[in-house]
N, C-alpha and C positions, 0 to 999 in steps of 0.2 A: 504494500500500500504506500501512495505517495505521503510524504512528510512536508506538504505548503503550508506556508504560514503569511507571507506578504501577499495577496490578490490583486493584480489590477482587473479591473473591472472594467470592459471595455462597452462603451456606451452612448447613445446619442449617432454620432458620425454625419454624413450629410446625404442618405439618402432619402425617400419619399416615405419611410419608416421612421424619422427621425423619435418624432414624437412618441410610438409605441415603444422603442428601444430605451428611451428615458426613462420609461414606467416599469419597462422590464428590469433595466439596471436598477432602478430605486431599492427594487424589492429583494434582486440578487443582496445587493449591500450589505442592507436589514440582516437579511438571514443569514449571510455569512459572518456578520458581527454576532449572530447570536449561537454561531456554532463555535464562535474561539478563535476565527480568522482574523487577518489584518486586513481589510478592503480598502481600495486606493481607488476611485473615480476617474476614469479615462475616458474623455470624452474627445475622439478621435480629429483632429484638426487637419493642417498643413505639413505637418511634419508629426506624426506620430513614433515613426521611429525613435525620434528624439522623445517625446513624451515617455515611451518605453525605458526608455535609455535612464530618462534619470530619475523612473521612478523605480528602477531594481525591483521589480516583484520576482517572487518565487513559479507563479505560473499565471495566465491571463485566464478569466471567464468570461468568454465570447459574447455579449448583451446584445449584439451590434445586429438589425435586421434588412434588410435588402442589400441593396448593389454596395460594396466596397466592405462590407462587412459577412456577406451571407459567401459570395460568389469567389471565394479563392484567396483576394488578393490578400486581403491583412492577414490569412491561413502563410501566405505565403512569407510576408515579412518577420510573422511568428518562431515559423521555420528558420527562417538566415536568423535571426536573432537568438535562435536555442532557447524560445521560451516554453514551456509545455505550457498547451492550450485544449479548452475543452471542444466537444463537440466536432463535426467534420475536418479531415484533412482536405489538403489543396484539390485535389482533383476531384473526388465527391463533391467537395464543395459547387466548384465550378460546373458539374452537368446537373444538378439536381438546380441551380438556379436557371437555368436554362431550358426554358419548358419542354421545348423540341428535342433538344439533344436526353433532355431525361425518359421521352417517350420510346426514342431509338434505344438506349437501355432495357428500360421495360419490354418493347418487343424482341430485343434478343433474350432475354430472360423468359419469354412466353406470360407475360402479364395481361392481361387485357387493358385494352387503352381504344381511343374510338380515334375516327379520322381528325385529321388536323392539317392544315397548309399555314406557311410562314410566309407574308406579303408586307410590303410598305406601308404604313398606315394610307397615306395617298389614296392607295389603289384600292384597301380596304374602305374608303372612305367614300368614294366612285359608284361604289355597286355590290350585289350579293358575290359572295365568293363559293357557297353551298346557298343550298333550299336553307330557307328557315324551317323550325329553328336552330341557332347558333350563336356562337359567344366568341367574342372579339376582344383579348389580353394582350397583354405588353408580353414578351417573351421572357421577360428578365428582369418580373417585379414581385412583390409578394404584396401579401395582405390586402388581393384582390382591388388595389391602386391599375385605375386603367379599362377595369373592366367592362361590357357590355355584354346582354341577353338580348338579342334579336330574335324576336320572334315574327309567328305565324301574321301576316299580313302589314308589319312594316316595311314601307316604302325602298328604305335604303338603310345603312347603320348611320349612325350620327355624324353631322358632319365637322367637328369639334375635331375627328382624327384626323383632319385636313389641315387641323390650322396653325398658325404661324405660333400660339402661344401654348401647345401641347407642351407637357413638361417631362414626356416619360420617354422609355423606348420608340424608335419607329421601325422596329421591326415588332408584328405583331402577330400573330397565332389564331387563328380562325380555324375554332373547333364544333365539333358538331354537337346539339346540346343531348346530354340526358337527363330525362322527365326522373323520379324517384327523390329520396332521402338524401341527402348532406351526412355522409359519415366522415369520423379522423380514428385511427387509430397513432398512438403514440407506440415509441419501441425504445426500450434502454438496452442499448448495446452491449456485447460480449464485454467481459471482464474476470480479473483474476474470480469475483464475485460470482460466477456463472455466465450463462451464454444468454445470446439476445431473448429477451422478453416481452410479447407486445402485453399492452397495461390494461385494455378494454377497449370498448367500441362506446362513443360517446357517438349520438345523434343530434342535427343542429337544427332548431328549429327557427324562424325569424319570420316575422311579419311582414316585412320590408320587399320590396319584390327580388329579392335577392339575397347571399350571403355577402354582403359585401361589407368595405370597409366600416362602413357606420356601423351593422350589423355585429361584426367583430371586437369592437372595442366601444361601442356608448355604452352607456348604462340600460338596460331593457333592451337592447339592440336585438340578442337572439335568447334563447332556451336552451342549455346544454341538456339530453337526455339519457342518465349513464346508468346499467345499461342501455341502449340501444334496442330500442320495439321492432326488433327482428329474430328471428328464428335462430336457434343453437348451431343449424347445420352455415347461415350469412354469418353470425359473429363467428366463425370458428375461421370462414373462411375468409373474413377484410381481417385475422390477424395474422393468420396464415401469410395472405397474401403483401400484408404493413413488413412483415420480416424479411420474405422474397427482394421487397424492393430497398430496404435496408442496403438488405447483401449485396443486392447487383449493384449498386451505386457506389459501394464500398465504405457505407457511412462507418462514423465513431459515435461514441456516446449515446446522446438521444437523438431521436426522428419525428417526424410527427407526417403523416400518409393520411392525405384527404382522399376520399372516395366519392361516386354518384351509386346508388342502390336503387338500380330501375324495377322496382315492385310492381310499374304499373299493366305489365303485359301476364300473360301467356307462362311465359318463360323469364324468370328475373336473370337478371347481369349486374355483376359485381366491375365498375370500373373504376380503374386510377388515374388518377388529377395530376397529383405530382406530390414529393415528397419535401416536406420541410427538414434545412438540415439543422435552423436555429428558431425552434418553436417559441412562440412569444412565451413569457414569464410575467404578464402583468394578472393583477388581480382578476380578470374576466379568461385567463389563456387558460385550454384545452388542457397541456401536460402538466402542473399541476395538480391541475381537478380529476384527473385518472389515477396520477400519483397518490391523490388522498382519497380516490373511491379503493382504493388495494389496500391503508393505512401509512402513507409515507406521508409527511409533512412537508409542506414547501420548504422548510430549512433543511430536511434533510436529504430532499432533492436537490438542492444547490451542493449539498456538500457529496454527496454521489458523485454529482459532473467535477467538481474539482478533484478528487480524488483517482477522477477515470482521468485526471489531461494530462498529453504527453506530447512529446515533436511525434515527427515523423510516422502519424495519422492516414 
Protein backbone atom coordinates (compact mmCIF):
# COMPACT_ATOMS: atom_id res chain seq x y z
CA UNK A 1 0.00 0.00 0.00
CA UNK A 2 1.13 3.43 -0.91
CA UNK A 3 2.50 5.71 2.17
CA UNK A 4 1.13 9.62 0.78
CA UNK A 5 0.99 12.15 2.91
CA UNK A 6 1.33 15.66 0.82
CA UNK A 7 -2.00 15.78 -1.94
CA UNK A 8 -2.10 18.03 -4.46
CA UNK A 9 -5.37 18.34 -5.47
CA UNK A 10 -5.77 19.01 -8.97
CA UNK A 11 -8.78 21.23 -9.70
CA UNK A 12 -10.78 23.96 -11.43
CA UNK A 13 -8.35 24.10 -14.89
CA UNK A 14 -9.84 25.80 -17.99
CA UNK A 15 -12.01 23.73 -19.57
CA UNK A 16 -16.03 23.86 -20.10
CA UNK A 17 -16.14 21.80 -16.63
CA UNK A 18 -14.45 24.38 -14.80
CA UNK A 19 -17.19 24.83 -12.55
CA UNK A 20 -18.18 21.17 -11.72
CA UNK A 21 -14.36 20.27 -11.01
CA UNK A 22 -14.37 23.02 -8.21
CA UNK A 23 -17.13 21.35 -6.41
CA UNK A 24 -15.45 18.10 -7.18
CA UNK A 25 -12.06 19.40 -5.77
CA UNK A 26 -13.86 21.11 -2.73
CA UNK A 27 -15.18 17.91 -1.47
CA UNK A 28 -11.91 15.72 -2.47
CA UNK A 29 -10.09 18.37 0.08
CA UNK A 30 -12.73 17.91 2.81
CA UNK A 31 -12.25 14.35 2.99
CA UNK A 32 -8.80 13.94 2.56
CA UNK A 33 -8.33 16.25 5.40
CA UNK A 34 -10.47 14.03 7.34
CA UNK A 35 -8.75 10.86 6.45
CA UNK A 36 -5.12 12.31 7.94
CA UNK A 37 -3.88 13.62 4.42
CA UNK A 38 -2.19 16.92 3.61
CA UNK A 39 -4.24 18.54 0.77
CA UNK A 40 -2.65 21.33 -1.22
CA UNK A 41 -5.22 23.12 -3.95
CA UNK A 42 -4.10 23.04 -7.41
CA UNK A 43 -5.90 24.89 -9.45
CA UNK A 44 -4.38 24.37 -12.92
CA UNK A 45 -3.16 27.72 -14.70
CA UNK A 46 -0.33 28.69 -17.40
CA UNK A 47 2.24 26.85 -16.04
CA UNK A 48 1.29 24.09 -13.89
CA UNK A 49 4.33 22.30 -14.19
CA UNK A 50 5.71 24.80 -12.18
CA UNK A 51 2.68 24.84 -9.62
CA UNK A 52 3.75 21.19 -9.39
CA UNK A 53 7.18 21.90 -8.97
CA UNK A 54 6.81 23.83 -5.93
CA UNK A 55 4.26 22.57 -4.31
CA UNK A 56 6.22 18.94 -3.68
CA UNK A 57 3.37 16.75 -3.13
CA UNK A 58 3.76 13.13 -2.52
CA UNK A 59 1.03 12.07 -5.39
CA UNK A 60 -1.79 14.24 -7.34
CA UNK A 61 -5.62 13.53 -7.00
CA UNK A 62 -6.95 14.18 -10.47
CA UNK A 63 -10.28 16.73 -9.61
CA UNK A 64 -9.68 18.19 -13.02
CA UNK A 65 -12.94 17.33 -15.76
CA UNK A 66 -12.93 17.61 -19.44
CA UNK A 67 -10.36 18.72 -22.04
CA UNK A 68 -6.68 19.22 -20.52
CA UNK A 69 -7.44 17.46 -17.47
CA UNK A 70 -9.65 14.29 -18.46
CA UNK A 71 -7.87 13.74 -22.05
CA UNK A 72 -4.03 12.74 -21.42
CA UNK A 73 -2.37 15.73 -21.26
CA UNK A 74 -1.75 16.69 -17.47
CA UNK A 75 -1.76 12.39 -17.27
CA UNK A 76 1.19 13.06 -19.40
CA UNK A 77 3.04 15.87 -17.45
CA UNK A 78 2.22 13.69 -14.25
CA UNK A 79 4.26 11.15 -15.87
CA UNK A 80 7.62 13.24 -16.86
CA UNK A 81 7.27 14.67 -13.58
CA UNK A 82 7.20 11.11 -11.58
CA UNK A 83 4.37 12.14 -9.76
CA UNK A 84 1.92 9.14 -8.89
CA UNK A 85 -1.54 10.19 -9.85
CA UNK A 86 -4.97 8.72 -9.49
CA UNK A 87 -7.36 7.44 -11.96
CA UNK A 88 -6.54 6.84 -15.86
CA UNK A 89 -3.19 6.79 -17.55
CA UNK A 90 -2.00 8.79 -20.71
CA UNK A 91 -3.51 6.61 -23.28
CA UNK A 92 -6.84 5.41 -21.74
CA UNK A 93 -7.18 8.72 -20.84
CA UNK A 94 -6.83 10.14 -24.36
CA UNK A 95 -9.40 7.58 -26.26
CA UNK A 96 -12.16 7.38 -23.64
CA UNK A 97 -12.30 11.26 -24.18
CA UNK A 98 -12.64 10.92 -27.46
CA UNK A 99 -16.19 9.78 -28.22
CA UNK A 100 -15.38 8.09 -31.68
CA UNK A 101 -12.04 6.64 -31.01
CA UNK A 102 -13.75 5.19 -27.66
CA UNK A 103 -16.55 3.42 -29.84
CA UNK A 104 -13.67 1.94 -32.25
CA UNK A 105 -12.41 0.34 -28.91
CA UNK A 106 -15.64 -0.93 -27.95
CA UNK A 107 -16.36 -2.49 -31.34
CA UNK A 108 -13.08 -4.28 -31.21
CA UNK A 109 -13.89 -5.44 -27.83
CA UNK A 110 -17.58 -6.78 -29.35
CA UNK A 111 -19.53 -4.09 -27.18
CA UNK A 112 -22.48 -2.92 -28.42
CA UNK A 113 -22.50 0.64 -29.46
CA UNK A 114 -25.15 2.18 -32.38
CA UNK A 115 -24.19 4.04 -35.42
CA UNK A 116 -22.24 7.29 -35.33
CA UNK A 117 -20.55 9.62 -38.11
CA UNK A 118 -17.90 12.47 -37.09
CA UNK A 119 -18.75 15.99 -39.36
CA UNK A 120 -17.88 19.80 -38.88
CA UNK A 121 -20.36 21.25 -36.96
CA UNK A 122 -20.92 23.56 -40.31
CA UNK A 123 -22.07 20.77 -42.01
CA UNK A 124 -23.94 19.28 -39.02
CA UNK A 125 -25.50 22.56 -38.89
CA UNK A 126 -26.67 22.47 -42.85
CA UNK A 127 -28.97 19.56 -42.68
CA UNK A 128 -29.87 15.98 -41.25
CA UNK A 129 -26.84 13.71 -41.22
CA UNK A 130 -29.24 10.33 -40.33
CA UNK A 131 -33.34 10.16 -40.13
CA UNK A 132 -34.36 11.43 -36.95
CA UNK A 133 -34.18 10.80 -34.30
CA UNK A 134 -30.60 11.61 -33.24
CA UNK A 135 -28.10 13.43 -31.16
CA UNK A 136 -25.48 15.91 -32.09
CA UNK A 137 -22.16 16.17 -29.28
CA UNK A 138 -18.94 17.60 -29.27
CA UNK A 139 -16.49 14.63 -29.75
CA UNK A 140 -14.40 15.75 -26.86
CA UNK A 141 -16.42 17.07 -24.14
CA UNK A 142 -18.08 15.76 -21.20
CA UNK A 143 -20.85 16.55 -18.90
CA UNK A 144 -23.17 16.50 -21.91
CA UNK A 145 -21.74 20.52 -22.67
CA UNK A 146 -22.71 20.79 -26.51
CA UNK A 147 -25.30 18.49 -26.74
CA UNK A 148 -28.54 18.06 -28.81
CA UNK A 149 -31.65 15.60 -29.28
CA UNK A 150 -33.10 15.81 -32.73
CA UNK A 151 -35.99 14.44 -33.10
CA UNK A 152 -38.82 13.07 -35.19
CA UNK A 153 -40.12 16.09 -37.24
CA UNK A 154 -37.42 18.87 -36.62
CA UNK A 155 -36.77 20.80 -39.45
CA UNK A 156 -32.81 20.84 -39.39
CA UNK A 157 -30.48 20.63 -35.99
CA UNK A 158 -29.87 24.12 -34.50
CA UNK A 159 -28.35 26.54 -36.10
CA UNK A 160 -26.07 27.87 -33.06
CA UNK A 161 -23.54 25.00 -34.49
CA UNK A 162 -22.91 27.37 -37.38
CA UNK A 163 -21.91 30.03 -35.47
CA UNK A 164 -19.10 32.23 -35.07
CA UNK A 165 -19.44 32.26 -31.06
CA UNK A 166 -19.69 28.28 -30.59
CA UNK A 167 -17.25 27.78 -27.72
CA UNK A 168 -16.79 23.88 -28.00
CA UNK A 169 -15.22 21.30 -30.35
CA UNK A 170 -16.17 21.46 -34.10
CA UNK A 171 -15.76 18.24 -34.76
CA UNK A 172 -18.85 16.70 -33.80
CA UNK A 173 -20.55 13.17 -33.59
CA UNK A 174 -23.86 12.50 -34.94
CA UNK A 175 -25.29 9.53 -33.40
CA UNK A 176 -28.27 7.68 -33.69
CA UNK A 177 -30.78 8.02 -30.75
CA UNK A 178 -31.85 5.29 -28.36
CA UNK A 179 -35.55 5.45 -26.88
CA UNK A 180 -35.15 3.59 -23.15
CA UNK A 181 -33.45 4.25 -19.47
CA UNK A 182 -30.27 6.50 -18.74
CA UNK A 183 -28.19 3.85 -16.90
CA UNK A 184 -24.10 4.54 -15.33
CA UNK A 185 -22.53 1.94 -13.88
CA UNK A 186 -19.35 2.92 -11.99
CA UNK A 187 -16.07 0.40 -11.71
CA UNK A 188 -13.20 0.41 -9.05
CA UNK A 189 -10.20 -0.85 -10.71
CA UNK A 190 -7.97 -3.88 -10.05
CA UNK A 191 -5.63 -3.42 -7.02
CA UNK A 192 -3.35 -5.00 -4.63
CA UNK A 193 -7.05 -4.97 -2.95
CA UNK A 194 -8.74 -7.23 -5.50
CA UNK A 195 -9.78 -7.15 -9.08
CA UNK A 196 -12.12 -4.64 -10.87
CA UNK A 197 -15.56 -4.31 -9.35
CA UNK A 198 -18.45 -2.73 -10.86
CA UNK A 199 -20.58 -0.96 -7.72
CA UNK A 200 -24.23 -1.19 -9.01
CA UNK A 201 -26.47 0.20 -11.75
CA UNK A 202 -27.95 3.44 -10.75
CA UNK A 203 -30.85 4.70 -13.04
CA UNK A 204 -31.29 8.50 -14.07
CA UNK A 205 -34.38 9.88 -14.02
CA UNK A 206 -34.88 13.94 -15.10
CA UNK A 207 -37.65 15.86 -16.01
CA UNK A 208 -35.86 18.04 -18.27
CA UNK A 209 -36.15 16.96 -21.90
CA UNK A 210 -32.90 15.45 -21.42
CA UNK A 211 -29.87 14.25 -19.38
CA UNK A 212 -28.12 17.17 -19.64
CA UNK A 213 -25.94 19.47 -18.18
CA UNK A 214 -28.58 21.25 -15.83
CA UNK A 215 -29.92 17.86 -15.32
CA UNK A 216 -26.44 16.67 -13.98
CA UNK A 217 -25.41 19.15 -11.46
CA UNK A 218 -28.76 21.69 -10.30
CA UNK A 219 -30.38 20.85 -7.46
CA UNK A 220 -33.71 18.78 -8.44
CA UNK A 221 -32.09 18.42 -11.91
CA UNK A 222 -32.47 14.46 -12.04
CA UNK A 223 -33.45 11.22 -9.63
CA UNK A 224 -30.65 8.85 -9.17
CA UNK A 225 -32.49 5.24 -9.00
CA UNK A 226 -30.15 2.62 -7.00
CA UNK A 227 -30.96 -0.15 -7.63
CA UNK A 228 -31.94 0.25 -11.18
CA UNK A 229 -35.86 -0.88 -12.05
CA UNK A 230 -34.53 -3.56 -14.35
CA UNK A 231 -34.33 -7.16 -14.23
CA UNK A 232 -31.23 -9.24 -12.50
CA UNK A 233 -30.45 -10.82 -15.85
CA UNK A 234 -29.99 -6.17 -17.56
CA UNK A 235 -28.08 -5.29 -14.05
CA UNK A 236 -25.96 -8.25 -14.22
CA UNK A 237 -25.21 -7.51 -17.63
CA UNK A 238 -24.55 -3.09 -17.90
CA UNK A 239 -21.85 -4.54 -15.01
CA UNK A 240 -20.62 -7.02 -16.93
CA UNK A 241 -20.45 -5.01 -19.73
CA UNK A 242 -19.02 -1.23 -17.32
CA UNK A 243 -15.89 -3.94 -16.66
CA UNK A 244 -15.46 -5.16 -20.53
CA UNK A 245 -15.20 -1.46 -21.21
CA UNK A 246 -12.96 -0.67 -18.39
CA UNK A 247 -10.58 -3.40 -19.74
CA UNK A 248 -10.48 -2.59 -23.23
CA UNK A 249 -9.62 1.03 -22.69
CA UNK A 250 -7.03 0.12 -20.31
CA UNK A 251 -8.52 2.36 -17.45
CA UNK A 252 -6.86 2.62 -13.78
CA UNK A 253 -8.61 3.22 -10.72
CA UNK A 254 -12.24 4.39 -11.17
CA UNK A 255 -14.64 4.56 -14.25
CA UNK A 256 -17.92 5.44 -14.58
CA UNK A 257 -19.83 3.70 -18.05
CA UNK A 258 -23.06 5.56 -19.01
CA UNK A 259 -25.58 3.26 -20.94
CA UNK A 260 -29.05 3.71 -23.06
CA UNK A 261 -31.49 0.52 -21.91
CA UNK A 262 -33.83 0.33 -24.84
CA UNK A 263 -36.95 -1.52 -22.89
CA UNK A 264 -39.20 -0.12 -25.29
CA UNK A 265 -39.32 -2.82 -28.01
CA UNK A 266 -39.73 -6.57 -28.60
CA UNK A 267 -36.24 -7.35 -27.87
CA UNK A 268 -34.30 -4.89 -25.36
CA UNK A 269 -30.59 -3.77 -26.01
CA UNK A 270 -28.16 -2.93 -23.61
CA UNK A 271 -25.97 0.08 -25.33
CA UNK A 272 -22.78 2.01 -24.45
CA UNK A 273 -22.29 5.97 -24.52
CA UNK A 274 -18.84 6.16 -23.45
CA UNK A 275 -16.82 5.61 -20.44
CA UNK A 276 -15.99 8.37 -17.92
CA UNK A 277 -12.36 8.04 -16.98
CA UNK A 278 -12.62 11.15 -14.10
CA UNK A 279 -16.28 10.79 -12.78
CA UNK A 280 -17.46 13.83 -11.06
CA UNK A 281 -17.01 13.93 -7.06
CA UNK A 282 -19.49 16.64 -6.31
CA UNK A 283 -22.30 16.26 -3.86
CA UNK A 284 -25.03 15.26 -6.70
CA UNK A 285 -22.17 12.69 -8.70
CA UNK A 286 -23.04 9.16 -9.52
CA UNK A 287 -19.79 7.24 -7.90
CA UNK A 288 -20.16 8.30 -4.67
CA UNK A 289 -23.63 7.47 -4.37
CA UNK A 290 -22.97 3.75 -5.52
CA UNK A 291 -19.97 3.99 -3.36
CA UNK A 292 -22.27 4.58 -0.32
CA UNK A 293 -25.23 2.22 -1.63
CA UNK A 294 -22.33 -0.81 -1.02
CA UNK A 295 -21.37 1.17 2.45
CA UNK A 296 -18.10 3.01 1.59
CA UNK A 297 -18.14 6.76 2.59
CA UNK A 298 -17.03 9.49 0.30
CA UNK A 299 -13.96 9.84 2.53
CA UNK A 300 -13.01 6.61 2.14
CA UNK A 301 -13.50 6.69 -1.44
CA UNK A 302 -11.18 9.41 -1.93
CA UNK A 303 -8.60 7.66 0.04
CA UNK A 304 -9.20 4.34 -2.12
CA UNK A 305 -8.04 6.52 -5.30
CA UNK A 306 -5.15 7.88 -3.55
CA UNK A 307 -3.86 4.83 -2.25
CA UNK A 308 -4.57 3.03 -5.82
CA UNK A 309 -2.15 6.38 -7.77
CA UNK A 310 0.97 5.51 -9.28
CA UNK A 311 3.04 6.74 -12.62
CA UNK A 312 3.05 4.78 -15.21
CA UNK A 313 -0.94 3.91 -15.59
Amino acid sequence: MNHFQKIAVLMGGRSAEREVSLSSGRGVMQALAEEGFTPVMIDPGDNVGDQLFQARPDAAFNALHGRFGEDGTVQGLLELMRIPYTHSGVLSSALAMHKERTKDVYRAAGLPVVKSILADRREVARGHFMEPPYVIKPVNEGSSVGVFIIRKGDNRPPAELGSETWAYSSEMMVEEFVPGRELTVSVMGANQQGPDRALGVTEIVTDLPFYDYEAKYAAGGSRHIIPARISAAATDEAMDLAIRAHRALGCRGVTRTDFRYDDTGAKPRMILLETNTQPGMTPTSLVPEQASHLGMSYAKLCRWMVEDASCDR
